[in-house]
Residue frames as qw, qx, qy, qz and C-alpha x, y, z in Angstrom:
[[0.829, 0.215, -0.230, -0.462, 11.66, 24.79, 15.12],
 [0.687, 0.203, -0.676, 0.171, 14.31, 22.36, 15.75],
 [0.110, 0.325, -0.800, 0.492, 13.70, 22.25, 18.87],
 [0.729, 0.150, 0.150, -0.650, 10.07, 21.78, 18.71],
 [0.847, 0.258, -0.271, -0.377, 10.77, 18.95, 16.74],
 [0.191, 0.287, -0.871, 0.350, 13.39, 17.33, 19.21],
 [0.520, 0.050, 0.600, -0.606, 10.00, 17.36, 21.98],
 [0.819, 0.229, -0.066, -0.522, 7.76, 15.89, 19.31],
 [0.568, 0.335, -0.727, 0.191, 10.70, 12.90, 18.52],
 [0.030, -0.271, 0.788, -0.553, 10.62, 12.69, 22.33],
 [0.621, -0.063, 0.364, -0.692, 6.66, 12.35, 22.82],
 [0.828, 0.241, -0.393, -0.318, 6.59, 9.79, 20.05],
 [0.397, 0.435, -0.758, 0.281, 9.27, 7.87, 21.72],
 [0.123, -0.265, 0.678, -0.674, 7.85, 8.10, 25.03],
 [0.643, 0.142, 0.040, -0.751, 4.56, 6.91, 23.63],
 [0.748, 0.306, -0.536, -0.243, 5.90, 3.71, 22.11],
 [0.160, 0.253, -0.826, 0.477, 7.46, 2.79, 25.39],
 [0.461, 0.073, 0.513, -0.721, 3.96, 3.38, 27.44],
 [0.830, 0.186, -0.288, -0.440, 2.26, 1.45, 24.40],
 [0.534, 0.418, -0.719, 0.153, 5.06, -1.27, 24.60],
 [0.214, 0.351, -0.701, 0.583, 4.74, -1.48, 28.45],
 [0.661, 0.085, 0.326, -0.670, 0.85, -1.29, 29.22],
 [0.826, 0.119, -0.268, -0.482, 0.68, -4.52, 26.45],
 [0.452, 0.362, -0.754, 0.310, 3.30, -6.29, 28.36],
 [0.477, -0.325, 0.256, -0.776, 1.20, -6.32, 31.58],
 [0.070, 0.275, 0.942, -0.180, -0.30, -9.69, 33.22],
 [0.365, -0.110, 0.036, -0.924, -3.50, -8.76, 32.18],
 [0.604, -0.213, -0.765, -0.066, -4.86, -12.35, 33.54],
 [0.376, -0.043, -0.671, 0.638, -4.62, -11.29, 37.03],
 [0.356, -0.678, -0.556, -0.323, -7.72, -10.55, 38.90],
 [0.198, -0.426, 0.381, -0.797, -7.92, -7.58, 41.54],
 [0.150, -0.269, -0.941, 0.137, -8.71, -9.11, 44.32],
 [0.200, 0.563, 0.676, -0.431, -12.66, -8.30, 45.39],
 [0.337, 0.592, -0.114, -0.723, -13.12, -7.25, 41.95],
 [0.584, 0.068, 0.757, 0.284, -14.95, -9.25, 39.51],
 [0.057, -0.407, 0.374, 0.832, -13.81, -8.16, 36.01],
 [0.319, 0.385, 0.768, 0.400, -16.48, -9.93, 34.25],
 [0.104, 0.879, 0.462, -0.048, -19.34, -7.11, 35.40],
 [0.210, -0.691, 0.061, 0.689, -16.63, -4.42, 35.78],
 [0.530, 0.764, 0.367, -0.028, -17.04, -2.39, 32.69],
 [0.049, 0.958, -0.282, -0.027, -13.48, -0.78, 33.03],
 [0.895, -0.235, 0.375, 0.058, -11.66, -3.89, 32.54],
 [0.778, 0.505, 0.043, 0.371, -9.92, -3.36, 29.35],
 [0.716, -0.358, 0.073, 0.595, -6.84, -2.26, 28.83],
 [0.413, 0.066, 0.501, 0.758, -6.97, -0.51, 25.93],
 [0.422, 0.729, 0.501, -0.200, -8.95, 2.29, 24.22],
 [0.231, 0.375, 0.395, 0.806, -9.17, 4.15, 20.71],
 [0.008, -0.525, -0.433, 0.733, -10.52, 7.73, 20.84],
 [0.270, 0.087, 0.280, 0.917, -11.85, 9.60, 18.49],
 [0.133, -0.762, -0.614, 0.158, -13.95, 12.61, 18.64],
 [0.305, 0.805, 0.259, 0.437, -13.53, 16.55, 18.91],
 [0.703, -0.068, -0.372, 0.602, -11.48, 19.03, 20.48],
 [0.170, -0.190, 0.052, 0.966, -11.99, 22.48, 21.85],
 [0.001, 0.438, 0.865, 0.244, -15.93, 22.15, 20.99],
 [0.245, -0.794, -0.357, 0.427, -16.90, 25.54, 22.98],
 [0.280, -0.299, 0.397, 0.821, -13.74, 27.56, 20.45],
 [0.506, 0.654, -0.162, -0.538, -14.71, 28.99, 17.27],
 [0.865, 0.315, 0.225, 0.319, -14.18, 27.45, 13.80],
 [0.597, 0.036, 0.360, 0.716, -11.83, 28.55, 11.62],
 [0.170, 0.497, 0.694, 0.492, -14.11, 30.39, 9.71],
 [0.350, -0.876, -0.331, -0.017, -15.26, 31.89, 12.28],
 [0.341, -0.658, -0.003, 0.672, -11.98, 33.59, 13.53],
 [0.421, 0.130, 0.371, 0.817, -11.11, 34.45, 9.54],
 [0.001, -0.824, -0.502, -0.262, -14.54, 36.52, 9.67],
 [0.432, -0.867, -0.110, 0.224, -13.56, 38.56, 12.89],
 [0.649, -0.201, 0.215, 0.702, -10.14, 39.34, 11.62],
 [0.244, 0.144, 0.513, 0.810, -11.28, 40.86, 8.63],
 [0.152, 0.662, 0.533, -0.505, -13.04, 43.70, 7.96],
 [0.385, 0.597, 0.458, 0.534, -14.36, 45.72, 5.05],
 [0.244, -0.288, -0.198, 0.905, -13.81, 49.22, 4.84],
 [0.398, 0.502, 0.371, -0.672, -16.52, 51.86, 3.14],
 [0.449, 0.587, -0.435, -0.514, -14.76, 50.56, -0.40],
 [0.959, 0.043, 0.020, -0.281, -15.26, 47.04, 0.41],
 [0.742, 0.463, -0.429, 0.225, -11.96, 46.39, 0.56],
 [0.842, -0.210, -0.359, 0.344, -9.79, 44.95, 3.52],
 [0.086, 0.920, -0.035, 0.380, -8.91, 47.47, 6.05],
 [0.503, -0.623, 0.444, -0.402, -7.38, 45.56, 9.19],
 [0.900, -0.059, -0.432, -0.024, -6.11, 42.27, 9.74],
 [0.422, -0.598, 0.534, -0.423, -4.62, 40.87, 13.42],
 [0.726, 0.143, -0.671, 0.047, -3.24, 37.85, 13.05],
 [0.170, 0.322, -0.798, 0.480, -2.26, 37.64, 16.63],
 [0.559, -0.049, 0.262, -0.786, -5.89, 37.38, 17.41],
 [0.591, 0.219, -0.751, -0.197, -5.75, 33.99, 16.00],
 [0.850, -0.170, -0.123, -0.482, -7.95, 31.37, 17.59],
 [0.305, 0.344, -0.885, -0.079, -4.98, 28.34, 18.78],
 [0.148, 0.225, 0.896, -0.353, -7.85, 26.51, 20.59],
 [0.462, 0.114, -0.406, -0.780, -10.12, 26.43, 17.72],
 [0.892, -0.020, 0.263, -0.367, -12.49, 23.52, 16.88],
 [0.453, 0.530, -0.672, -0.249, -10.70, 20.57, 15.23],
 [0.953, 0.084, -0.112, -0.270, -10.83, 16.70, 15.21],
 [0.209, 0.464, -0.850, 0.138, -8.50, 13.72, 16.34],
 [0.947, -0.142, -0.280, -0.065, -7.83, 10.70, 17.62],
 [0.337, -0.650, 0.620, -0.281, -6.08, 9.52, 21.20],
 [0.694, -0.043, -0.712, 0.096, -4.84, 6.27, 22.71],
 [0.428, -0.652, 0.436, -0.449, -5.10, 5.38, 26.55],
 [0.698, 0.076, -0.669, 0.246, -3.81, 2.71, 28.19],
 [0.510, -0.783, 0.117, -0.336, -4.86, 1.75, 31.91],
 [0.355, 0.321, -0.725, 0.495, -2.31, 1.12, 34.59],
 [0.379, -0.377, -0.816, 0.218, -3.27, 0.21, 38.10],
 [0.055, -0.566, -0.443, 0.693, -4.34, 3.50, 39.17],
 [0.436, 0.670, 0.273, -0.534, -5.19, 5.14, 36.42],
 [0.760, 0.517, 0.212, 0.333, -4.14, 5.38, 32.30],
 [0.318, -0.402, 0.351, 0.784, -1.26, 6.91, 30.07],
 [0.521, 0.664, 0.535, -0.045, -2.69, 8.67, 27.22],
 [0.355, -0.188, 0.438, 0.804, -1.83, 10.10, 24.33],
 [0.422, 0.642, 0.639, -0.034, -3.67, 12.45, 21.55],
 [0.365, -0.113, 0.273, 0.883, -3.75, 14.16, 18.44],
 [0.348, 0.810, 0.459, -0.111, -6.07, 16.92, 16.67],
 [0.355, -0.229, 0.268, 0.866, -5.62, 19.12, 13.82],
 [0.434, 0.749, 0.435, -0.248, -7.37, 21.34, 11.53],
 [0.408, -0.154, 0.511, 0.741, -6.74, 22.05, 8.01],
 [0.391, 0.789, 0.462, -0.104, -8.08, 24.89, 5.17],
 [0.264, -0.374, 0.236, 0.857, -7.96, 26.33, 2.55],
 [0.433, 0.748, 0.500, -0.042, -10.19, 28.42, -0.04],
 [0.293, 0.122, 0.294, 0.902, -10.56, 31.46, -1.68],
 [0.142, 0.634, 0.585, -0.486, -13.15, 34.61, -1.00],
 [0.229, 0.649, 0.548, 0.476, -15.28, 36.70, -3.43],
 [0.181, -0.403, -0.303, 0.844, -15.53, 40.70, -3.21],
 [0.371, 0.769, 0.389, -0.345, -18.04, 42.81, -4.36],
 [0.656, 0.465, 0.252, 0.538, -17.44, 44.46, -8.02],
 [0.249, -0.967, -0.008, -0.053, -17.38, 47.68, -6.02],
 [0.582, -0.749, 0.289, 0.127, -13.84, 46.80, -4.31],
 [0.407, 0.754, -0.484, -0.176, -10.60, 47.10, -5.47],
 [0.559, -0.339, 0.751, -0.088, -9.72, 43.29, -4.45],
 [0.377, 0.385, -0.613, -0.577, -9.57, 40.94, -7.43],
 [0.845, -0.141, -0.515, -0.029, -8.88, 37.77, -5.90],
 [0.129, -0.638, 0.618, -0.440, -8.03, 36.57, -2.48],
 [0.744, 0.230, -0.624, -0.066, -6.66, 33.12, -1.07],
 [0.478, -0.681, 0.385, -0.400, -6.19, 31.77, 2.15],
 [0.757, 0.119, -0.642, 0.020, -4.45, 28.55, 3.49],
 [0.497, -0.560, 0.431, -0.504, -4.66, 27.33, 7.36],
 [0.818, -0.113, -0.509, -0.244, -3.52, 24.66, 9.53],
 [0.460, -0.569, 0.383, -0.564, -3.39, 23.77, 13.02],
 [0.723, 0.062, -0.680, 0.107, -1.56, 20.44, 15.31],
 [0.326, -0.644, 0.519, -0.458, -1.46, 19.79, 18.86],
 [0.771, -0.039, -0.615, -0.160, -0.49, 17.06, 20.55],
 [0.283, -0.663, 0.523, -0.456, -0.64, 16.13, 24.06],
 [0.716, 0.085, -0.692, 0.033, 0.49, 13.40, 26.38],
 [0.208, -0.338, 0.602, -0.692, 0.06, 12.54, 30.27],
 [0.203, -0.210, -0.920, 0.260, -1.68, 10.52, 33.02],
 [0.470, -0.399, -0.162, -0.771, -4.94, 10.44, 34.47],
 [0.078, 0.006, -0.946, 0.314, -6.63, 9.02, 37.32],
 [0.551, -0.319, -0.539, -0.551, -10.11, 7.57, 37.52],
 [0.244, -0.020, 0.943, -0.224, -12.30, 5.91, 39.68],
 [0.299, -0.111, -0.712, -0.625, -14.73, 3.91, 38.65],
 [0.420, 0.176, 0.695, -0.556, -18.68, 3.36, 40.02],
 [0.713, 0.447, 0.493, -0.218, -20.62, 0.87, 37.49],
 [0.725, 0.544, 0.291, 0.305, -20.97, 2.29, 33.83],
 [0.207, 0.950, -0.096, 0.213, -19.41, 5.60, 34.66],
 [0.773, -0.175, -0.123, 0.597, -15.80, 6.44, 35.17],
 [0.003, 0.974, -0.121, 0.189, -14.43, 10.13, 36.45],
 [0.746, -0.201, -0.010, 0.635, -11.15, 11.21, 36.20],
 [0.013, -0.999, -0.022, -0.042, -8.81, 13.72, 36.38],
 [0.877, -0.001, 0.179, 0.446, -5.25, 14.53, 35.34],
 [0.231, -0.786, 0.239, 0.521, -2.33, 16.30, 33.79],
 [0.715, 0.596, 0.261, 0.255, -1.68, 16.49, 29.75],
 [0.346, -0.522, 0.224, 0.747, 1.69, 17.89, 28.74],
 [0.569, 0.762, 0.309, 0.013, 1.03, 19.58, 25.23],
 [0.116, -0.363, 0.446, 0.810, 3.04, 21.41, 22.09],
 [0.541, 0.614, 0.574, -0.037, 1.47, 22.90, 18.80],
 [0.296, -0.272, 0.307, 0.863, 1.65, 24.59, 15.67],
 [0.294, 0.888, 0.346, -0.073, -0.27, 26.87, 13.25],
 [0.295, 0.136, 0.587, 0.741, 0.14, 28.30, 9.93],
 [0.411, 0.819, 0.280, -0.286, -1.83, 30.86, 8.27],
 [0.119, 0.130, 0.450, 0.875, -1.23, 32.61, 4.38],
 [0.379, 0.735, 0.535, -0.176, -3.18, 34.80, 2.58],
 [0.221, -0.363, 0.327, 0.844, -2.68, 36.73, -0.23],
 [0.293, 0.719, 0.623, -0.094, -4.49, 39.15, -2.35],
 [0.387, -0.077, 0.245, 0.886, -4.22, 41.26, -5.32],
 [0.134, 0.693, 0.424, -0.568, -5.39, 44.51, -6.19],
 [0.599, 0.497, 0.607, 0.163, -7.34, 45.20, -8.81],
 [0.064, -0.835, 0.058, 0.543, -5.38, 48.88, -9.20],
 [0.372, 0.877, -0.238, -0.189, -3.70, 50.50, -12.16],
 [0.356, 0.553, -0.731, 0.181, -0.46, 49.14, -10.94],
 [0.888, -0.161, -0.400, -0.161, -1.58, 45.43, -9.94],
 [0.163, -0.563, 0.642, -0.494, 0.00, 44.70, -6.08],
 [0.807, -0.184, -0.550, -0.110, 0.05, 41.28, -4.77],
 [0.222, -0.589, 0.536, -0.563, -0.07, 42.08, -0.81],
 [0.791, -0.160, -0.584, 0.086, 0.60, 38.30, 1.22],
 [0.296, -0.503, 0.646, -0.492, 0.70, 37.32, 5.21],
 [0.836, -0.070, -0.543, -0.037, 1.69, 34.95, 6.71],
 [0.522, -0.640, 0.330, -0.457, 1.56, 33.96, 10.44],
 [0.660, 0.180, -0.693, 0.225, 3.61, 31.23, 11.85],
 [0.412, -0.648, 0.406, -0.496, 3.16, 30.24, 15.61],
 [0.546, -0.002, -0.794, 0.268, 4.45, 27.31, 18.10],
 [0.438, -0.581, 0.190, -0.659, 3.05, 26.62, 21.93],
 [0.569, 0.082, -0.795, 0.194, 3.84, 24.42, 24.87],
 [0.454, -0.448, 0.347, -0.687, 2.43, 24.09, 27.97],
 [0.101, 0.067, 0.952, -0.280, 0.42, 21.91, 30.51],
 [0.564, -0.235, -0.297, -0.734, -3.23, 21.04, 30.63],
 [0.197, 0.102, 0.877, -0.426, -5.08, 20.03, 33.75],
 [0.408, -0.245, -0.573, -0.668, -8.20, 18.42, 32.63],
 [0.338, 0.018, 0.643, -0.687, -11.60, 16.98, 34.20],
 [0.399, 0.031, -0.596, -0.696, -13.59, 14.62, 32.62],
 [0.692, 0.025, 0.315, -0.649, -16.62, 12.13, 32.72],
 [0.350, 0.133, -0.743, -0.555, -17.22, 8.87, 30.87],
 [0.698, 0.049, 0.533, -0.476, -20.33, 6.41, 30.71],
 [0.059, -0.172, 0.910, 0.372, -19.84, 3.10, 29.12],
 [0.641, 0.213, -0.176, -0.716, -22.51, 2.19, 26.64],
 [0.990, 0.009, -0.091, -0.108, -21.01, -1.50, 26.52],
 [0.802, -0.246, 0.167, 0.518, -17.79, -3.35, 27.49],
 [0.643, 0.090, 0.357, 0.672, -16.41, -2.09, 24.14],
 [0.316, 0.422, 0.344, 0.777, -17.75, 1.52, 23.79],
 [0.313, -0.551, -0.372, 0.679, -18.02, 4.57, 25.60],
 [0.132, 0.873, 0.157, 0.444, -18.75, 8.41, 25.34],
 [0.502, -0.425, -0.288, 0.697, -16.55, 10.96, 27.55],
 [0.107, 0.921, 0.124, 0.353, -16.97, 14.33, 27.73],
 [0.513, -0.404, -0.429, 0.625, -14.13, 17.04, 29.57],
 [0.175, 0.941, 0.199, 0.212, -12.79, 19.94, 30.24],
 [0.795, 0.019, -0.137, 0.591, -9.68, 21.78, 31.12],
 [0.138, 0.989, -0.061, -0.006, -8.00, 24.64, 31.75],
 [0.768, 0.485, 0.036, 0.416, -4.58, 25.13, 29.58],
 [0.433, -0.746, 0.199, 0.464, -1.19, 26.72, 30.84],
 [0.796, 0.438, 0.364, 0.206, 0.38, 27.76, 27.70],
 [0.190, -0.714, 0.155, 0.656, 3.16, 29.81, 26.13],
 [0.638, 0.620, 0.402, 0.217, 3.04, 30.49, 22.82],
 [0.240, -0.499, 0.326, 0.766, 5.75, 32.05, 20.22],
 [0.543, 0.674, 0.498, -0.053, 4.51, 33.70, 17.10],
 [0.337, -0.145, 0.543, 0.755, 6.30, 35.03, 13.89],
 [0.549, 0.663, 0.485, -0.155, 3.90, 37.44, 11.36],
 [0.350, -0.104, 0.549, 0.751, 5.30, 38.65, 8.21],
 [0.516, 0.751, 0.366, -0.190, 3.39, 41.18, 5.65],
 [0.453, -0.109, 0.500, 0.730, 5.12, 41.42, 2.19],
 [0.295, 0.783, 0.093, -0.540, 4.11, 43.55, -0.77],
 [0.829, 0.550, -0.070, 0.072, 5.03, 41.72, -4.46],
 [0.943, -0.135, -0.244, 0.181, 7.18, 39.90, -2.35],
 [0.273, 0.435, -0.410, 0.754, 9.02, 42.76, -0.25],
 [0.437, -0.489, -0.741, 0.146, 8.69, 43.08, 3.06],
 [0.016, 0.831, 0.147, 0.536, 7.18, 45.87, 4.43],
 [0.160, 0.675, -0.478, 0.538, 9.03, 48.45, 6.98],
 [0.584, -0.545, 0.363, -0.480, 7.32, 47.05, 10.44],
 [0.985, -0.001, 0.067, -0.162, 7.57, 43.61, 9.42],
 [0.564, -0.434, -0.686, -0.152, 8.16, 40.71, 10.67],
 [0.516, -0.656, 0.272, -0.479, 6.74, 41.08, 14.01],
 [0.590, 0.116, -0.791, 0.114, 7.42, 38.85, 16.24],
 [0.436, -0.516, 0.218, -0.705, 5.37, 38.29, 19.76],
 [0.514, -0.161, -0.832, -0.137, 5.39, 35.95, 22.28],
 [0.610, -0.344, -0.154, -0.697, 2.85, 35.31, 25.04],
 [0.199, -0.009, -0.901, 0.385, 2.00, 33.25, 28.53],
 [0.618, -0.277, -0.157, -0.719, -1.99, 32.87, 28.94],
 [0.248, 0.113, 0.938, -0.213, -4.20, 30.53, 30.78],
 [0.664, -0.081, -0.119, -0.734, -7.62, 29.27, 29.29],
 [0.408, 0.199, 0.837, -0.305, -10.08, 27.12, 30.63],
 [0.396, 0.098, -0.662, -0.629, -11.78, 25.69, 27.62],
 [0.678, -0.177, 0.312, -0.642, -15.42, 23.97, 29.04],
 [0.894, 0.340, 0.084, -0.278, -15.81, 21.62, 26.14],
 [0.127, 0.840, -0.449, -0.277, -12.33, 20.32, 25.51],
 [0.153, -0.133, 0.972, 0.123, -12.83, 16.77, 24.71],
 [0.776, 0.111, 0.333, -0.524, -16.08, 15.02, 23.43],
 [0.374, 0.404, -0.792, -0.263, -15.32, 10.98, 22.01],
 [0.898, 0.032, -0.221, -0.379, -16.48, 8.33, 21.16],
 [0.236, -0.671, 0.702, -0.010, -13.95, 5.46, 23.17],
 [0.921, 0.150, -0.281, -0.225, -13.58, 1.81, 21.53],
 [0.415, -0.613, 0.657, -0.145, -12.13, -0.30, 24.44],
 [0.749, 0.406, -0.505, -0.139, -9.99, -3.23, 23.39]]
């Protein structure tokens, strides 16, 4: 964890420099045979915001698949490792162009929590859940541009985390409050591929897509009125690729 949180201290850092350094720019200076009034990629700046991972399940959706009901209605299976880290989930980037192409930065996250209902059949009384999910990447892109549309294509360094609880007590003789909790971290690279098509100077749509190098360390824990039980924790970690179609759609407000 502390060292996860040395890279995040670093990305922020590095970010404030690339912010600091793209507004320092001449931005008075005209390319030559390029005239910046019509050019629609002229700013310097943009805001992002928009969705992430649009092609992924929701939450919701992975808590369904996890869980199942046995013939007494009552939780028979859970697989935390089956966990979703390229759910759906919401943020907001910065980019900043340079002469060939932009530095960018972005965050998304996704946050829940509830509580589910069981038939009067099942020995479950009550049961709680609490989820939440951060990634952030950073990297360069290059574009070119023809009119309203700009295509590019780049390299996004990334790190994340994710949380899960849950805990639930049975409605038995001798009352049993059985809790998990999943804890994971992940770092990698992401080559993306995107599209955009300015609506006006100041506002775009982009759509990519990507496909994610990623290693990922995970930590699950299942306790029993707060002992832990014999297998537990696990601990598992993992080196995947995915290519996620949808892994950007936003809305861009160039400044």
């Amino acid at each position: 964890m502390k060292t996860l949180s040395k890279k995040v201290l670093l990305i922020l850092v590095f970010s404030v420099i690339m912010v600091n350094y793209c507004q320092s720019q001449d931005t008075t200076k005209t390319p030559k045979k390029r005239n910046r009034d019509s050019c629609f990629t002229s700013k310097k700046n943009e805001i992002r915001l928009g969705g992430f991972n649009l092609t992924g399940n929701s939450f919701m959706d992975d808590l369904s698949e996890l869980y199942y009901l046995d013939n007494n209605n009552s939780p028979n299976g859970y697989y935390p490792f089956l966990f979703n880290d390229d759910s759906k989930s919401y943020g907001i980037g910065y980019r900043c162009n340079s002469r060939h192409g932009a530095f960018r930065l972005s965050v998304n996250m996704d946050i829940n929590s509830g509580s589910e209902s069981y038939p009067a059949s099942s020995n479950i009384e009550n049961y709680t859940y609490s989820f939440s999910y951060f990634r952030a990447k950073i990297g360069y892109e290059w574009h070119v541009d023809i009119s309203r549309s700009e295509f590019y294509y780049g390299l996004d360094y990334l790190i994340g985390l994710q949380h899960f609880s849950d805990t639930y007590i049975n409605n038995q003789t001798v009352a049993e409050a059985d809790q998990d909790i999943y804890n994971s971290t992940e770092t990698g690279v992401s080559c993306f591929l995107g599209a955009k098509y300015f609506l006006t100077k100041m506002l775009s749509v982009s759509v990519e897509t990507s496909l994610d190098c990623v290693y990922t360390g995970s930590k699950y824990n299942s306790t029993v009125n707060g002992i832990s039980q014999t297998d537990f924790p696990e601990k598992n970690n993992n080196f995947s690729f995915k290519f996620i179609p949808i892994s950007v759609f936003s809305i861009g407000i160039h400044l």
